[in-house]
C-alpha positions as CSV (number, residue, x, y, z in Angstrom):
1,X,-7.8,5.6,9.0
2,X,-4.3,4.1,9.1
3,X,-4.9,1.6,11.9
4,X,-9.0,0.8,10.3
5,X,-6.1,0.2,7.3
6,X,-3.5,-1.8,8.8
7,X,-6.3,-3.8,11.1
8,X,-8.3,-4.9,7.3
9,X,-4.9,-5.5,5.5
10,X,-3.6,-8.7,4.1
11,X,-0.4,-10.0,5.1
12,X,1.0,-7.4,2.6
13,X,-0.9,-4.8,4.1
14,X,-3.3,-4.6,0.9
15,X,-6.6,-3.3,1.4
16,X,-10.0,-3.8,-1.1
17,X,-12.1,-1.8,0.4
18,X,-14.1,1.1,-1.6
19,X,-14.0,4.8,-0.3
20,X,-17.9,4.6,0.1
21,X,-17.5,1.4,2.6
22,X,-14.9,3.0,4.7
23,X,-16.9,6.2,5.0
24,X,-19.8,4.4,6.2
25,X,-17.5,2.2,8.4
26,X,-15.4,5.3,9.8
27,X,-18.2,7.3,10.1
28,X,-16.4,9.9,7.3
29,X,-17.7,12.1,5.0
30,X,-15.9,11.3,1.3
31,X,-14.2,14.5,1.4
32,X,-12.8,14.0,5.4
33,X,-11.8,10.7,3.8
34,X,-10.2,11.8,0.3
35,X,-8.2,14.4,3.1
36,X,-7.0,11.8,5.6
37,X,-5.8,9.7,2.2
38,X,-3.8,12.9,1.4
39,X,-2.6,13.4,4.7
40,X,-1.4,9.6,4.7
41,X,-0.1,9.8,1.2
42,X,1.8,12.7,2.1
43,X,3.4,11.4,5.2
44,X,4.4,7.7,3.2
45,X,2.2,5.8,5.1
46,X,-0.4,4.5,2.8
47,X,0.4,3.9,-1.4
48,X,-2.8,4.1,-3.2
49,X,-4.1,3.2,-6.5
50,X,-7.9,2.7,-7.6
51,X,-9.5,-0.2,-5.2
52,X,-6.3,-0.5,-3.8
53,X,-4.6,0.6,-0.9
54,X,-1.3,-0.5,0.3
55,X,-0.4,0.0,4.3
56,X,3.5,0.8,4.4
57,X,5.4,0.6,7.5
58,X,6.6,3.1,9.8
59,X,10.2,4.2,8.7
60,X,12.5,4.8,11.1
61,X,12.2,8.2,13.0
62,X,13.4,11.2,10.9
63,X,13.8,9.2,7.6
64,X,11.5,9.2,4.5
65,X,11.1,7.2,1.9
66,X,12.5,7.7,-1.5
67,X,9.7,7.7,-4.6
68,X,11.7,4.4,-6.5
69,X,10.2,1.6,-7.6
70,X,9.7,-0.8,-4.6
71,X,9.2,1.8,-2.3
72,X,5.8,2.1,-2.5
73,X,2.5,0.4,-3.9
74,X,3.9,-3.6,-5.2
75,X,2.4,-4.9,-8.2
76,X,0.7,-8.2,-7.7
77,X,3.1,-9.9,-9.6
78,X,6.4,-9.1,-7.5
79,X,4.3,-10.0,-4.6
80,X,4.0,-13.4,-5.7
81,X,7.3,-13.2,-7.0
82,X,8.9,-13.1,-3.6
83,X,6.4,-15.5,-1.6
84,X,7.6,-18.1,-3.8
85,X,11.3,-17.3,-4.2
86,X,11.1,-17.1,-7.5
87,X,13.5,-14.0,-9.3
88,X,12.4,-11.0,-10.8
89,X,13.7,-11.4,-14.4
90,X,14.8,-13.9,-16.9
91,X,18.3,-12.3,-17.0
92,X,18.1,-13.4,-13.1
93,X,16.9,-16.7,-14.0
94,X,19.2,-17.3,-16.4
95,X,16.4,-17.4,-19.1
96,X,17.8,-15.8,-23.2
């Protein structure tokens, strides 16, 4: 499921697709799928929200991620944010 995930991703490794179309495209049943989400979810692979699934990179070997903001599932927003350069508040951008 992680590679199916990182192959359909965007260039920030978002995917759209709905747990009915990856069952029928991995050949899953919903519940081997809602347990290979888990299995991801709990190893910091994938972030996941409804619709939405986030392929994370590998960290380094025998270090985990920490559950902060940023670490996980990005909001559209700070996506865009950083393609364009722009900063993350108006206290950064000098703004009252």
């Amino acid at each position: 499921m992680y590679f199916f995930l990182a192959a359909v991703a965007d260039q920030n490794g978002l995917s759209f697709y709905r747990d009915s179309t990856l069952t029928v495209l991995l050949g899953m049943t919903g519940q081997a799928l809602l347990q290979a989400r888990d299995e991801l979810l709990a190893h910091d692979l994938i972030a996941h929200e409804t619709r939405l699934t986030q392929v994370l990179s590998l960290p380094p070997p025998g270090q985990r991620r920490r559950s902060e903001p940023g670490e996980g599932l990005m909001q559209l927003g700070e996506i865009l944010r950083r393609a364009t350069g722009l900063p993350h508040s108006n206290e950064e951008r000098g703004l009252p």
